[in-house]
C-alpha angles and dihedrals in degrees: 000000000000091000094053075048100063093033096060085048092053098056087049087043100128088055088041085045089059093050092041083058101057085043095068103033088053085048093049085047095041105053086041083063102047100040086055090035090050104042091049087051085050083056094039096051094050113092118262082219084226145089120235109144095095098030141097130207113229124194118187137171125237125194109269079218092064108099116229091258096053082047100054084045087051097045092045081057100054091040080058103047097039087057096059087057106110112251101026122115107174136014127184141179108229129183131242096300122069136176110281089356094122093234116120133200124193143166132177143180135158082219080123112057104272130034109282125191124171133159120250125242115168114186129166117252089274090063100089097048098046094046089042100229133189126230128211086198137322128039149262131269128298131193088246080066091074090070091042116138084234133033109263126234142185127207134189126222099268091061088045091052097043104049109021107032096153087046113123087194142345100206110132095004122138126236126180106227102145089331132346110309116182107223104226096167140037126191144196122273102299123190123172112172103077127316088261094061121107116261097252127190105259137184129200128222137203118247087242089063096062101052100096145120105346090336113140121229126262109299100174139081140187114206112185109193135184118288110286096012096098090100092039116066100029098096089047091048089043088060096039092057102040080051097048094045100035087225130103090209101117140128130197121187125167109242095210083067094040089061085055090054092053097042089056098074079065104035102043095059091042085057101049082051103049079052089055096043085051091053103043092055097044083060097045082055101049085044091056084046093058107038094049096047083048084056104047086048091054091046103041089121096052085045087053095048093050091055091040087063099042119278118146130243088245082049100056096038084049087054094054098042080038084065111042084039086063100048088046095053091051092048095050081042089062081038100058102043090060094045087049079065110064094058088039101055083036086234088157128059080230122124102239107239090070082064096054087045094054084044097057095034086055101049096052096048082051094057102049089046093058098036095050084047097050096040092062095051097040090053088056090052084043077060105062119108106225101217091064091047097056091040085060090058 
């Protein structure tokens, strides 16, 4: 049977070659989609390690005259004042870099026996409890860490777990990252720069870490506020800091649509994929539609004769899903030996598995296209009475 198969598509190869073409071109579009689609819902789904649906973002501006001293006592006041706004829970001072602001810090050194690289987040002693974060183990800054013998960190899981797997705890142990700095806290992941970013090994650092050499002082703030209160109590935040600060320089944004913002460099072009990829299948449909029903009008005759001579209605439709099954599968068998490639030759900063998974995901949505569009026109041919067939011819 299958070579009587292959014989009658060979002599109907140029029609079968048309179709063997869309099939590996879908496939190539298609694992392309779902390895990417697949590896940015890996990232969306891992936790961001922070709150922001009931916070705001403030920039201000503080006089580049003030001493550092006269600019800590400003911004404890402001900490203070902003706290007895109704409505607010939690306020804290945050370097240059915020959660889904754009901006990155990094440093990096092998001082320590192997090559180390994090990202940078300083943030003042009010920063853990206002972004609710979760220990592993440890605890945040204090003010007693300032007189500490050595500079303290804290890290979050993803720098445990890279760099000291074996590691029962992390708590007092000194790390070189631009000195000797004594880890006394360790977080869960945290990733600030969008839900699609990669989980990056990332170390936090006190606000008394960062004033050095021309750096400005902390201009950013993070103000968490009860459910519902966001909209609230940003006009009176907004006058109790230009008071404060005797300055109208300030901005207010919402964090919960700032995530969206970042999010959108990843979700725009997955969109406009997932449109191709639509559109791509609905005309390799049509296409099989169009071909096989081609096909049944040209061998009504031969459809006739089998019948005539005792072939089934399930045989002659097997015959017709058995062809086009057959051109599919060589065509997902090219298909496949190109996509192995890609996680093979490492041609993609993409961890493999997200390939395999594309591979597999593709196939399968392949194969029920082509089998649902092959069943609806071979049951037509399964129809045919053979005596008026032949008749016809």
């Amino acid at each position: 049977m299958l070579s009587h198969l292959i014989k009658l598509m060979w002599n109907k190869r140029r029609a079968n070659g048309l179709i063997f073409l869309e099939i590996i071109l879908a496939f190539i579009v298609l694992f392309g989609v779902y390895a990417f689609a697949f590896y940015n819902y890996d990232r969306y789904s891992s936790p961001l390690g922070f709150s922001y649906e009931n916070s705001i973002g403030l920039r201000l501006d503080i006089d580049d005259d003030m001493d550092s001293l006269a600019v800590l006592g400003l911004q404890e006041r402001i900490v203070r004042e902003v706290r007895t706004v109704p409505g607010v829970e939690a306020v804290s001072f945050l370097g240059p870099v915020n959660p889904f602001g754009g901006n990155n810090w990094g440093t990096g050194n092998d001082d320590n026996g192997f090559q180390l690289f994090t990202r940078m987040l300083f943030a003042d002693e009010h920063f853990a409890e206002t972004m609710e974060l979760k220990f592993r183990e440890g605890r945040w800054f204090e003010k007693r860490d300032d007189n500490a013998k050595y500079p303290p960190i804290v890290v979050n899981g993803k720098f445990m777990d890279e760099y000291y797997p074996n590691a029962e705890t992390l708590l007092d142990s000194i790390i070189i990252l631009s000195g000797d700095r004594q880890v006394i806290g360790v977080v869960e992941d945290f990733k600030y720069a969008s839900n699609f970013a990669e989980n990056e090994p990332l170390t936090f650092y006190p606000q008394s870490g960062f004033y050095s050499g021309d750096r400005p002082p902390f201009e950013q703030m993070i103000i968490r506020t009860a459910p519902g209160q966001t909209a609230a109590v940003e006009e009176p935040i907004y006058n109790l800091v230009t008071a404060l600060t005797k300055n109208t320089d300030v901005v207010i944004w919402n964090m919960a649509e700032d995530r969206i913002k970042a999010n959108r460099p990843v979700v725009i072009p997955l969109v406009i994929l997932l449109i191709i990829s639509t559109f791509l299948l609905i005309n390799i449909a049509l296409g099989l539609f169009g071909v096989l029903f081609t096909q049944i009008n040209r061998r009504r005759a031969e459809i006739g004769l089998r019948k005539a001579m005792g072939a089934t209605p399930g045989e002659v439709t097997a015959q017709f899903v058995g062809e086009i099954l057959i051109i599919t599968v060589a065509g997902l068998l090219l298909g496949t030996f190109f996509a192995v490639q890609v996680p093979l030759l490492e041609l993609l900063p993409i961890p493999p598995k997200f390939f395999y998974f594309g591979i597999v995901a593709a196939i399968a949505t392949i194969l029920l296209i082509v089998t649902v569009c092959a069943l609806l026109p071979s049951r037509q041919a399964a129809r045919l009475h053979p005596a008026l067939v032949l008749h016809e011819e």
